[in-house]
C-alpha positions as CSV (number, residue, x, y, z in Angstrom):
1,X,-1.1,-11.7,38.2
2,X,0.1,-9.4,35.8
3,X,4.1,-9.0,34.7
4,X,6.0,-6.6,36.4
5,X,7.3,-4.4,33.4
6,X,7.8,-4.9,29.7
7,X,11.0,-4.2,28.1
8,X,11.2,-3.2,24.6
9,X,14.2,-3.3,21.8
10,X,13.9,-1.1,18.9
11,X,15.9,-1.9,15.6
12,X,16.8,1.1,14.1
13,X,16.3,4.9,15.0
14,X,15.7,6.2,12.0
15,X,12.5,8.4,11.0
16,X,10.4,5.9,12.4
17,X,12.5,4.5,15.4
18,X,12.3,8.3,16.4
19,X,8.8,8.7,16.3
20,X,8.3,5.5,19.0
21,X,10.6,6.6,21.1
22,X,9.0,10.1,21.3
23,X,5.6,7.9,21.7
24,X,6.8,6.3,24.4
25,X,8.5,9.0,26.2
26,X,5.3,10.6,26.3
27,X,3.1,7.6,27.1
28,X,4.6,7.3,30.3
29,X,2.8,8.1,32.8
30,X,0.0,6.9,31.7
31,X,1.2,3.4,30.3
32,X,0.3,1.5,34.2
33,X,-3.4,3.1,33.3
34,X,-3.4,1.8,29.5
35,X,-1.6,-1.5,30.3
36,X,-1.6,-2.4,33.8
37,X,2.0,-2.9,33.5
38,X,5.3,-0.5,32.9
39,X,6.9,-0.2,29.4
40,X,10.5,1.0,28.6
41,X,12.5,1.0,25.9
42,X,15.7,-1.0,27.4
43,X,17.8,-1.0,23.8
44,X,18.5,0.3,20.5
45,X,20.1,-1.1,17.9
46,X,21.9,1.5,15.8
47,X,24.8,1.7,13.3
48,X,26.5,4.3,15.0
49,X,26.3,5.5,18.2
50,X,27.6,8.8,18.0
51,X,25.4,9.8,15.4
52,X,22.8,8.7,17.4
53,X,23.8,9.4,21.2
54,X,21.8,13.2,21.5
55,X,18.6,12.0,20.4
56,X,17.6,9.8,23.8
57,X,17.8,10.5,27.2
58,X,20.5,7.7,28.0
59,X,23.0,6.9,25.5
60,X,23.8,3.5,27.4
61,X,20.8,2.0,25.6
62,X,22.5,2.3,22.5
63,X,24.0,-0.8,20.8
64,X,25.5,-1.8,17.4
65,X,25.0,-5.5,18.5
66,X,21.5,-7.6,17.6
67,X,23.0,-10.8,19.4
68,X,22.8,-8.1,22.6
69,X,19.4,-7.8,22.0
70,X,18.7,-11.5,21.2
71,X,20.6,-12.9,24.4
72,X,19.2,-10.2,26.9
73,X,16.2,-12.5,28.9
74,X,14.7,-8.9,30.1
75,X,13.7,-8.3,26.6
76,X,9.9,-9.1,25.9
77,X,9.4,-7.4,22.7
78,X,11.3,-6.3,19.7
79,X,10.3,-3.9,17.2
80,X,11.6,-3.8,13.5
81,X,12.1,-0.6,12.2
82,X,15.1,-1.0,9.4
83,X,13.4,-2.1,6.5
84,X,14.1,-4.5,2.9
85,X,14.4,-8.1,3.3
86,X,17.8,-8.7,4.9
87,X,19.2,-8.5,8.2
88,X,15.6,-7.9,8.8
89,X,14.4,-11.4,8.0
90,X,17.5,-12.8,10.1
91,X,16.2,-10.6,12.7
92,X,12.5,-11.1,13.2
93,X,13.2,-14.9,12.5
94,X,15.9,-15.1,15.4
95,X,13.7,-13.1,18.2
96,X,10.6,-15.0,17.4
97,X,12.6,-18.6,17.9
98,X,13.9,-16.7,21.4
99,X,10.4,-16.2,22.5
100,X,10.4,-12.6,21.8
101,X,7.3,-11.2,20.3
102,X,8.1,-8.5,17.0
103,X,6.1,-5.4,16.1
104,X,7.5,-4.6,12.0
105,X,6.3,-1.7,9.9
106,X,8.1,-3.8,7.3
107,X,5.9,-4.4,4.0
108,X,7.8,-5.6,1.8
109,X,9.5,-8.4,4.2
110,X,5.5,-9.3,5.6
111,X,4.2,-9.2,1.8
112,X,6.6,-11.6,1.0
113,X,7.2,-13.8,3.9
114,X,4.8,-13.0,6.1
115,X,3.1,-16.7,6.5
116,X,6.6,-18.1,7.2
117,X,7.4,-15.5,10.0
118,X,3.7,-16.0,11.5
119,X,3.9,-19.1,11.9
120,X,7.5,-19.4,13.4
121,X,5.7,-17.0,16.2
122,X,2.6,-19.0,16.6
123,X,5.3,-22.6,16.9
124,X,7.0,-20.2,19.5
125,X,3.6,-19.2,21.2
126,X,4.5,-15.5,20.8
127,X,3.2,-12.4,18.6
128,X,3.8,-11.0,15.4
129,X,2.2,-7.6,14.5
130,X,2.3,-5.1,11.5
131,X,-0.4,-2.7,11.2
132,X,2.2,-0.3,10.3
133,X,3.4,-1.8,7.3
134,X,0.1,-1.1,5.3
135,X,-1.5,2.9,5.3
136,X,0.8,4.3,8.4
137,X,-1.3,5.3,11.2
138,X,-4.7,4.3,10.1
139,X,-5.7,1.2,11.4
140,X,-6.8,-1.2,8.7
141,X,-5.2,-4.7,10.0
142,X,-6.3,-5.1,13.3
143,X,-10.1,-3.4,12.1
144,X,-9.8,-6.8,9.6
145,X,-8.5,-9.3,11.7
146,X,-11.3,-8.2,14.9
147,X,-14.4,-5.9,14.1
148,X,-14.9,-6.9,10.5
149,X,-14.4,-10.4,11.2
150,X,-17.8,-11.3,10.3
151,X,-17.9,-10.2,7.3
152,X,-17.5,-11.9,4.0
153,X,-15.0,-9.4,2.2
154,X,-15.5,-9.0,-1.1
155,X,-13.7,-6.3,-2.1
156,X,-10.8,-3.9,-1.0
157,X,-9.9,-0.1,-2.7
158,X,-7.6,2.0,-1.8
159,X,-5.2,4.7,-2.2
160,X,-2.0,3.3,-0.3
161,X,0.3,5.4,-1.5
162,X,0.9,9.0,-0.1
163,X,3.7,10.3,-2.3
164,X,1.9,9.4,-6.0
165,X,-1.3,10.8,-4.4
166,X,0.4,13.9,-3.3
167,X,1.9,14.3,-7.2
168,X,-1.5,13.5,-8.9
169,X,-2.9,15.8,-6.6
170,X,-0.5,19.0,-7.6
171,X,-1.1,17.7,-11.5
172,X,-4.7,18.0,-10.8
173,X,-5.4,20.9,-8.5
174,X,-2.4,23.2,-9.8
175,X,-1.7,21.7,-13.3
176,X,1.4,20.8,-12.6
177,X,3.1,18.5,-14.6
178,X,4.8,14.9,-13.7
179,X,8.3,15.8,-13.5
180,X,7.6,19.1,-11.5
181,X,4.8,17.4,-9.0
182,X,7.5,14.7,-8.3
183,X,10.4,17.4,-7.9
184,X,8.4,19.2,-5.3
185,X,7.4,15.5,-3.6
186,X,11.0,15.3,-3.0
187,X,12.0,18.8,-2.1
188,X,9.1,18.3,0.9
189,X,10.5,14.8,1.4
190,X,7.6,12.5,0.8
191,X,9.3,11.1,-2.5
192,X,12.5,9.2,-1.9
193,X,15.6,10.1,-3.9
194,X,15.0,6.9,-6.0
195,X,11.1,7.4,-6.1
196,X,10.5,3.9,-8.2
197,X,8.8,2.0,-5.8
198,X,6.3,4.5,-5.1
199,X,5.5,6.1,-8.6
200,X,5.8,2.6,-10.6
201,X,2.8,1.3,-7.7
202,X,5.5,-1.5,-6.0
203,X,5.0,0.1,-2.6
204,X,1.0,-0.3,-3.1
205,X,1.6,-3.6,-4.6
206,X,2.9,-4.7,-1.1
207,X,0.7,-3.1,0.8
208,X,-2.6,-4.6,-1.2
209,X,-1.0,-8.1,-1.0
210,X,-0.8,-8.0,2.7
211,X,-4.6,-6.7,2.8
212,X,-6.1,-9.0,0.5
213,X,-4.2,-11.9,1.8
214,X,-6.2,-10.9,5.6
215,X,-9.4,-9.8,3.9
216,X,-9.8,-13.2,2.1
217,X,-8.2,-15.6,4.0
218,X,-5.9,-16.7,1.1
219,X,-2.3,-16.4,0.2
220,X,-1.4,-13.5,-1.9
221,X,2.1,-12.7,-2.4
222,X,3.8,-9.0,-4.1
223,X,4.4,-11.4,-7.0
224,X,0.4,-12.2,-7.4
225,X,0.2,-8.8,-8.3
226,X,-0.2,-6.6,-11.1
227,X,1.4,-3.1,-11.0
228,X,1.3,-0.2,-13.1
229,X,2.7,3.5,-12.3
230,X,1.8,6.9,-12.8
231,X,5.0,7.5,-14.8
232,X,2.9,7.7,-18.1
233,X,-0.2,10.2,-16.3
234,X,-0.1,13.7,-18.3
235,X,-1.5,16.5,-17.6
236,X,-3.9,16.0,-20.7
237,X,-4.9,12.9,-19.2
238,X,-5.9,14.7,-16.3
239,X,-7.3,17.9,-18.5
240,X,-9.6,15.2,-20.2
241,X,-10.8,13.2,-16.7
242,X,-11.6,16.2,-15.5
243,X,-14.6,16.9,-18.7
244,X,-15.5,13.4,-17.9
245,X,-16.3,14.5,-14.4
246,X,-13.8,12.2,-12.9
247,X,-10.0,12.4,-11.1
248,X,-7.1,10.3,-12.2
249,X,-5.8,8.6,-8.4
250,X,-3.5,5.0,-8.4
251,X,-5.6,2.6,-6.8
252,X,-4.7,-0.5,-5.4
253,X,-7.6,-3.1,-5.6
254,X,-8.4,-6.4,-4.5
255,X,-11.5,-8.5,-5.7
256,X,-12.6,-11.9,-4.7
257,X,-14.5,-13.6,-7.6
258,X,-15.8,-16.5,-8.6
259,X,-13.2,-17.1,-11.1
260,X,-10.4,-16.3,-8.3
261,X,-9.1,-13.3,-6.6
262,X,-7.9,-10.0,-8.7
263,X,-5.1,-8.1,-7.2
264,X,-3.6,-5.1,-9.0
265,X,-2.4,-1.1,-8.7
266,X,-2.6,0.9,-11.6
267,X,-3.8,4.3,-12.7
268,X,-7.9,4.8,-12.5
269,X,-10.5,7.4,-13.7
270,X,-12.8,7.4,-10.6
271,X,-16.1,9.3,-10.6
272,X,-15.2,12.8,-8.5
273,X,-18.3,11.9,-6.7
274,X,-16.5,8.6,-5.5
275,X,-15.3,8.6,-1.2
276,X,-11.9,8.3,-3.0
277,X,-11.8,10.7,-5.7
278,X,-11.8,13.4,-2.5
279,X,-8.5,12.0,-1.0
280,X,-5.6,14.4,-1.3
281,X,-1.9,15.2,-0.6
282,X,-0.5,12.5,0.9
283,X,-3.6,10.9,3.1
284,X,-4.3,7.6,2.3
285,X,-7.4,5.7,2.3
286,X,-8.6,2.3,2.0
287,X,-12.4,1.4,1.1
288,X,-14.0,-2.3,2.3
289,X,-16.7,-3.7,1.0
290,X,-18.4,-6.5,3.6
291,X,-21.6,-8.5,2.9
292,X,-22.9,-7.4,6.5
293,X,-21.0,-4.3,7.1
294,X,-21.6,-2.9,3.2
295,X,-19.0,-0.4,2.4
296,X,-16.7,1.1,4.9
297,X,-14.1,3.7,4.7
298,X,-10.5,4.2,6.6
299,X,-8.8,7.1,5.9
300,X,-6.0,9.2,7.2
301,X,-1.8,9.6,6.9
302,X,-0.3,7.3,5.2
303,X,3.2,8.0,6.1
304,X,5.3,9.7,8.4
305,X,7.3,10.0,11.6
306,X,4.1,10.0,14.1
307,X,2.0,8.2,12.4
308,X,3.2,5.3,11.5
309,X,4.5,5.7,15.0
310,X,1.1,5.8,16.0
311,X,0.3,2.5,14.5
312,X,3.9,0.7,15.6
313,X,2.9,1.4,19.7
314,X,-0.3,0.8,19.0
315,X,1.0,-2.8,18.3
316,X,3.1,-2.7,21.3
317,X,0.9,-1.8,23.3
318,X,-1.5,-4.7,22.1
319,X,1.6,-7.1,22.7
320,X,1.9,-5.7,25.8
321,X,-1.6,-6.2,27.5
322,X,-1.1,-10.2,26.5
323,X,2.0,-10.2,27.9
324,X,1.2,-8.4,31.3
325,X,-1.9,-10.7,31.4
326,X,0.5,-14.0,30.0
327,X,-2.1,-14.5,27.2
328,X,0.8,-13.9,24.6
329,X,1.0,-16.2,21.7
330,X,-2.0,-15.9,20.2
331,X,-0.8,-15.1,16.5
332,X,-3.0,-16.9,13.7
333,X,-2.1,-16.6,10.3
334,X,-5.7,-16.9,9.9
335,X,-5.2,-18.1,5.8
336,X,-7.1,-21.4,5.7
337,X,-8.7,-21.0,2.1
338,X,-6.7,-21.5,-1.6
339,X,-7.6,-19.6,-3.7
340,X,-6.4,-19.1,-7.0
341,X,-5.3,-15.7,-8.4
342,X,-7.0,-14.5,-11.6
343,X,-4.7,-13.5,-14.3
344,X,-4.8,-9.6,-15.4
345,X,-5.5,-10.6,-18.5
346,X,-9.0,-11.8,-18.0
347,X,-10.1,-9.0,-15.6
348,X,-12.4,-6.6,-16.8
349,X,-12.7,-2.8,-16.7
350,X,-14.0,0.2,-19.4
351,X,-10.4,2.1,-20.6
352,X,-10.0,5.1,-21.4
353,X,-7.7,5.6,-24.7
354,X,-6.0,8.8,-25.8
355,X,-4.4,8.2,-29.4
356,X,-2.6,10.7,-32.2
357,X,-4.3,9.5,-35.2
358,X,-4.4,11.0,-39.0
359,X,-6.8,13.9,-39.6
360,X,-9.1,12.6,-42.6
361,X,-12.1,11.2,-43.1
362,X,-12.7,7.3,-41.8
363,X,-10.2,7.3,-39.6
364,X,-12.8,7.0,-36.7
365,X,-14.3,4.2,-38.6
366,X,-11.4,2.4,-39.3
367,X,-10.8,2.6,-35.3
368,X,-14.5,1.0,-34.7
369,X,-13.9,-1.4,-36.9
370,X,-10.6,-2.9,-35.1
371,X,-12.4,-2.1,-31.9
372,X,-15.2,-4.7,-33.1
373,X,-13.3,-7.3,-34.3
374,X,-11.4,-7.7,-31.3
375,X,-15.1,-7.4,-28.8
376,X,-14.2,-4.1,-27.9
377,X,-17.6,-1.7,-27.5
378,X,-17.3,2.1,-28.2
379,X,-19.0,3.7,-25.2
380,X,-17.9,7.6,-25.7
381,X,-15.5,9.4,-28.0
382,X,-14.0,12.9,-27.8
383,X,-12.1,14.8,-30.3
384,X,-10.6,17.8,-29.1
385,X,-7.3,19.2,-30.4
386,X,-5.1,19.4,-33.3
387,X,-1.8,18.1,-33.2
388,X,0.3,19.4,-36.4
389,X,-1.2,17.6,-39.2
390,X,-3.0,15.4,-36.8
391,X,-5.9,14.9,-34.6
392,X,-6.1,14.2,-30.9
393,X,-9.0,11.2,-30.0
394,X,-10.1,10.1,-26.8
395,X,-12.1,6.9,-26.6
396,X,-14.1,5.1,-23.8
397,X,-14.6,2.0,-24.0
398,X,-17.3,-0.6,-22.3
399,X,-16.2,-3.3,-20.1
400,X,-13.8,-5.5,-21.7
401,X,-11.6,-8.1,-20.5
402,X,-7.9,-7.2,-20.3
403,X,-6.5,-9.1,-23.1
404,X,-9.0,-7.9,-25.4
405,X,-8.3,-4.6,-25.4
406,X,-4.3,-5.4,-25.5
407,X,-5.2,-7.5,-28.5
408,X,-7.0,-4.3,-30.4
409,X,-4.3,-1.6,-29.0
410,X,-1.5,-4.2,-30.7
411,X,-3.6,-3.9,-34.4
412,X,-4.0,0.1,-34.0
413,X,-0.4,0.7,-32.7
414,X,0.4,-1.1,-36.2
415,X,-2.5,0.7,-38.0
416,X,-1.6,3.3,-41.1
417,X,-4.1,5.8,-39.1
418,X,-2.7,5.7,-36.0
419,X,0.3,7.6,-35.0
420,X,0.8,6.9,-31.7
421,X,-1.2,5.4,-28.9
422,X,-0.3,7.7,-26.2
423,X,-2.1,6.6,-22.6
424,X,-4.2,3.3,-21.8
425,X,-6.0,4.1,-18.1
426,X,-8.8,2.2,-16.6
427,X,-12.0,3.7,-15.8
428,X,-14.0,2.6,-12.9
């Protein structure tokens, strides 16, 4: 016997909250077909319900009250759409005690807490989903958790970020510069008005946590990981990637090694032959790497009203079918390994190094020479341009470990040749 019905709260109505109600305004009349059941949004938790009262079809389902939600027994689902830690915490943690089952786009509160919340819901016997909190409408999670399954993951890559991808993709189609590309992310909305979380690779931080920790089976937490921005990326960076016959994209990565697992965002020269390096404007992709399955790519929006609407009922209506069929509660944090996380400083990769240096014989030679001493290998040097009395030098290095490289940049930044040290960006 199925359940006659499933009622659904949303918390908030913003961008997001929008977009599933549209979703499910549309969805239904075909929602007894897809779910052999009913769905309807029953409330709405808002701030103010003036602002808000045009924008559905019956402003009684408006409310400024969560305890409204939380006591109303009709209530089978609720869906978190507010974002940041707090009330949302309070929130999802209250509703899954009730015996209501959550759908969150919420990264930041799933990277962070995410193993506490899952299993409150699996104590409570009901569900906890979030495919929208990593890459907006594609499907990566549940493709994880299910169909790639069997797989022993080694490795995750992706861009996870749509509003730095959207500026490095201006600075390297158009030439734009940072400060312009971000300007025009903003003006078209895709950079918030503080933009730190996305350009300094926090946002992508989260999102590769939450991936690696599924992919693995292991805890990995926002603070397991390392993050670098694109705050630094000029356009001569990108002039001189380009004569390499590579892009410049910020790539979240996740590695499981021998010596532990690697989890870090930061800048990366990528071959423009690479599934990645082809990945513009704000699309996001994200690129798994399975002993059975090889390598597999996702790829699509990474943000947005519909979307990440998209993936938020797609949840819902997952919760949905269990609940209609009263097979709810099968939420499995799934993390049954430990696994320790390698520190940045002994992970490898080749650099590339652009440096101001003095404009006279040995310099190059003096630069070897620290390079050597700290086990830092030559691969490739360009020399280019003319900068007043001094001379432009770009140097790629062969795989080095992390702290090695740090080591030698220290002695050249300190050097009598050296002017400045100007960009440090891994090459993969």
């Amino acid at each position: 016997m199925s359940k006659e019905g499933i009622n659904v709260a949303l918390l908030g109505l913003g961008t997001v909250g929008s977009g599933v109600y549209k979703v499910t305004q549309r969805q239904k009349s075909e929602m007894m077909q897809k779910l052999n059941t009913t769905l309807q949004i029953r409330s709405i938790l808002v701030r103010n319900i003036e602002k808000h009262k045009d924008e559905v079809d019956d402003p009684a389902i408006l409310t400024t009250s969560f305890e409204d939600i939380l006591e109303d027994p009709q209530i089978d689902i609720v869906v978190e759409l507010m974002g940041g830690m707090e009330p949302a915490y309070t929130y999802i943690r209250s509703a899954l005690e009730a015996g209501k089952s959550v759908v969150t786009a919420n990264k930041d509160l799933i990277a962070d807490r995410g193993g506490e919340l899952l299993q409150i819901a699996e104590e409570n016997h009901v569900e906890l989903r979030f495919e929208a909190a990593v890459a907006g409408g594609i499907p990566i999670i549940s493709p994880l958790k299910s169909s790639l399954a069997a797989n022993e993951i080694s490795k995750i890559m992706g861009i996870l970020n749509g509003t730095t991808n959207y500026i490095l993709t201006k600075m390297t189609n158009e030439g734009m510069d940072y400060a312009d590309a971000l300007d025009e992310a903003t003006a078209l909305g895709y950079a918030e008005a503080d933009p730190t979380a996305d350009v300094e690779g926090y946002d992508a931080g989260r999102k590769i946590a939450i991936l690696a920790t599924i992919a693995f089976h292991s805890r990995v937490t926002f603070r397991d990981v390392y993050t670098e921005g694109i705050t630094r990326i000029t356009a001569k960076d990108i002039s001189y990637a380009k004569t390499l016959g590579r892009v410049i994209k910020l790539i979240a990565m996740a590695n499981n090694t021998p010596e532990g697992i690697e989890v870090k965002v930061h800048p990366m020269l990528i071959p423009e032959d690479h599934a990645l390096a082809s990945v513009n404007g704000s699309y996001n992709a994200v690129y798994v790497d399975g002993d059975a399955v090889e390598d597999v790519m996702f790829y699509g929006k990474g943000a947005g009203e519909m979307p990440t609407a998209s993936a938020v009922m797609g949840d819902v209506f997952s919760v949905a079918r269990r609940i209609a069929e009263h097979s709810q509660g099968s939420t499995r944090d799934n993390v049954y390994r430990s696994i320790p996380i390698k520190k940045v400083e002994n992970t490898r990769s080749s650099y590339f190094i652009r440096m101001e240096v003095e404009d006279k014989p040995g310099v190059l030679a003096t630069i070897a020479s620290i390079f050597g001493n700290n086990s830092v290998s030559i691969e490739q040097v360009i020399q280019k341009n003319k900068i007043e009395k001094n001379a432009e030098l770009v140097i790629i290095t062969s795989s080095v470990k992390e702290r090695h490289i740090k080591d030698a940049l220290l002695i050249l930044e300190s050097s009598s040749v050296v002017r400045k040290v100007a960009t440090m960006i891994r090459v993969y």
